[in-house]
N, C-alpha and C positions, 0 to 999 in steps of 0.2 A: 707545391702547386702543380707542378708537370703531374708527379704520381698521380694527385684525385683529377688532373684534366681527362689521362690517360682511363683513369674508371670509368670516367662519365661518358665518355666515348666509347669504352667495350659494354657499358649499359644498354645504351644506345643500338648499341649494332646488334645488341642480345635481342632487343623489343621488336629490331624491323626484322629478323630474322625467324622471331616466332612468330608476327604481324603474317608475313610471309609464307609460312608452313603453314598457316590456319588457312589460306585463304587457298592454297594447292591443294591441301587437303578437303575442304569444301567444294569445290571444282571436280577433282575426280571421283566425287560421288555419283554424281551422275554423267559426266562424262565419258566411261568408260563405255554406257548401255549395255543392253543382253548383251548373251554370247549369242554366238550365230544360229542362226535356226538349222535343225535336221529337220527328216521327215516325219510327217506328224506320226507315222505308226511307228516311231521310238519312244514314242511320249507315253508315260504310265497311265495319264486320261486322255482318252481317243475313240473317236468311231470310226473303224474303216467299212467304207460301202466298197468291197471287192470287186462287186459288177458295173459298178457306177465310175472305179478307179481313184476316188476320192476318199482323202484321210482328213481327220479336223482334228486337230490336240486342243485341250486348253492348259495353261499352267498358272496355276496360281501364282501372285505375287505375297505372301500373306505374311513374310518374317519382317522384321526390322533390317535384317542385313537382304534382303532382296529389293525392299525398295528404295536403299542408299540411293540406286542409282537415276532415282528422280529428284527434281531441285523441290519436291514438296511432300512430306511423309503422308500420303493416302490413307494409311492405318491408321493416323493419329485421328482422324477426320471421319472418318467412319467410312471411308472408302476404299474397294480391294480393286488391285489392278490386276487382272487377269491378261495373259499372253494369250493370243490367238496364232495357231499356226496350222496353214489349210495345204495341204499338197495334193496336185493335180497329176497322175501319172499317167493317166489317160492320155490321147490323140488330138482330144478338142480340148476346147478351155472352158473353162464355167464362169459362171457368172455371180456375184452376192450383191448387186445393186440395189436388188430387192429383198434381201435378208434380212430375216427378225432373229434376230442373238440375245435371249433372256437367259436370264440369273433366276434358276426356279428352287427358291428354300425348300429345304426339309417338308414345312408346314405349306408346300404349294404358293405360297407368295411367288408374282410373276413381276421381276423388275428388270427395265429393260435398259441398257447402257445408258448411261449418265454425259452431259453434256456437259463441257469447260464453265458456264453459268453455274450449276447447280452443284460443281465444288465451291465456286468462287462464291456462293450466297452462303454456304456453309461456314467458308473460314469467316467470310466478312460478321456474320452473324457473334462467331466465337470472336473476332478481334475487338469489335466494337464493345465487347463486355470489359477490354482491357484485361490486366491482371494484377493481385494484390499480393503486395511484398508484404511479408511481417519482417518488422522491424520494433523488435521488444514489444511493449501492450499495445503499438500501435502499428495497424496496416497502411503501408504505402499504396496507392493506387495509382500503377502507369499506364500512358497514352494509350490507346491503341494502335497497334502496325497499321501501316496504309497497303495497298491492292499493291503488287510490285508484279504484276504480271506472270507469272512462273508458272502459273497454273496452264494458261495459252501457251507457254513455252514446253513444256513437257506435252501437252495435246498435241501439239503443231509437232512435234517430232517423234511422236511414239505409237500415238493413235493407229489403228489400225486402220488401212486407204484406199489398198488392194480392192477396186470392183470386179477385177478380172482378172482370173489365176489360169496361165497359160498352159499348154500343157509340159507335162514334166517338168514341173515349175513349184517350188514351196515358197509361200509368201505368209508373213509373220506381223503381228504388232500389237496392241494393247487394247484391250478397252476396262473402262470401269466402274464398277458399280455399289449402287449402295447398301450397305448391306447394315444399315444403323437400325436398331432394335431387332437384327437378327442372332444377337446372344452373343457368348465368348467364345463358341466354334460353327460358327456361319455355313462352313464349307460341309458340316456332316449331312448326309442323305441330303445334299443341295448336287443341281448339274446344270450344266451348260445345254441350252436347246435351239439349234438351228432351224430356221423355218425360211422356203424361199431362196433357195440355194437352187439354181437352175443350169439348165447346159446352154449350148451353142445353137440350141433349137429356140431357145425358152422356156423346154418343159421344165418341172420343177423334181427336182431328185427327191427321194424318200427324205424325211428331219431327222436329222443330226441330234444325236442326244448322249451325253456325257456326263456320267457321276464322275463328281468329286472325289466319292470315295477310295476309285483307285488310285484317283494322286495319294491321298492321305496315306493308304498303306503301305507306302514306299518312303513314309519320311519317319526322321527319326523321333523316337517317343521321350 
């Protein structure tokens, strides 16, 4: 009786202990976030306006191991998170208050950052369809997941927020878009296009416009 007590109790401490690592392990997926931003003209996609003092990188988020570090897989949902990283090395500061930041396909499609809503109507749309276990000739059909909020949790902390990049100042963060019915390689002949990027005057700087394609050539095939 001691011996199988003594089993049942290393059972036991076995299950809270992998309970435990699951739940560490889930947590430091997105816990960690990016690594720290440099300046955007180290980024393989970048425009630098030399006369203006202003760099704009964009980095795609497009693997499965880059976006672990969100509490919600964006790729699975048809959505890419793209890093924004704007460094000011100029005197004065600029301003994106008024910035237009499109996502322009290959084929010219102009789609323009995605709002915490218009993930959240996407998953809500695929959850409510539930999903079907097979089990021998017969499918089980389970519940749907309910809204657990993650999606505002990841926006509210990653989003890009920066209206004003001071000088000699790099400011960083995310935005995301949809890129559903733009194929299995979205990012080819697709780029980032700034519009409304202004100085300390108001005037408005030349647009910012960034293929993808130089990120692509720097990743492994």
């Amino acid at each position: 009786m001691i011996i199988v007590h003594r089993m049942m109790r290393f059972r036991s401490f076995l299950i809270l202990a992998l309970l435990a690592a699951l739940c560490v392990g889930q947590s430091l997926a997105f816990e960690h976030g990016p690594p720290p931003e440099k300046d955007a003209a180290t980024y393989p996609a970048v425009d630098i306006h030399q006369a203006e003092h202003v760099a704009i990188a964009a980095e795609p988020y497009n693997t499965e191991e880059k976006v672990k570090m969100f509490r919600v897989n964006y790729l699975e949902h048809q959505f890419l998170p793209i890093r924004i990283i704007v460094t000011n090395s100029g005197d004065r500061p600029i301003s994106l208050n008024d910035a237009r930041i499109d996502f322009i396909s290959a084929h010219g499609d102009k789609i323009p950052a995605a709002e915490p809503d218009d993930v959240e109507r996407r998953i809500s749309l695929k959850d409510k369809e539930g999903s079907h276990i097979p089990i021998g000739p017969i499918k089980l059909h389970t519940k749907p997941k309910t809204p657990n909020g993650k999606v505002d949790e990841d926006f509210s902390e990653f989003e890009y927020a920066a209206i004003v990049v001071e000088p000699h100042t790099t400011r960083a963060g995310f935005l995301f878009y949809d890129i559903q019915g733009l194929g299995s390689a979205p990012l080819h002949g697709a780029k980032l296009v700034f519009r409304q990027v202004k100085d300390a005057d108001g005037k408005e700087l030349f647009y910012f416009e960034i293929p993808f394609d130089k990120y692509l050539q720097t990743q492994p095939q």
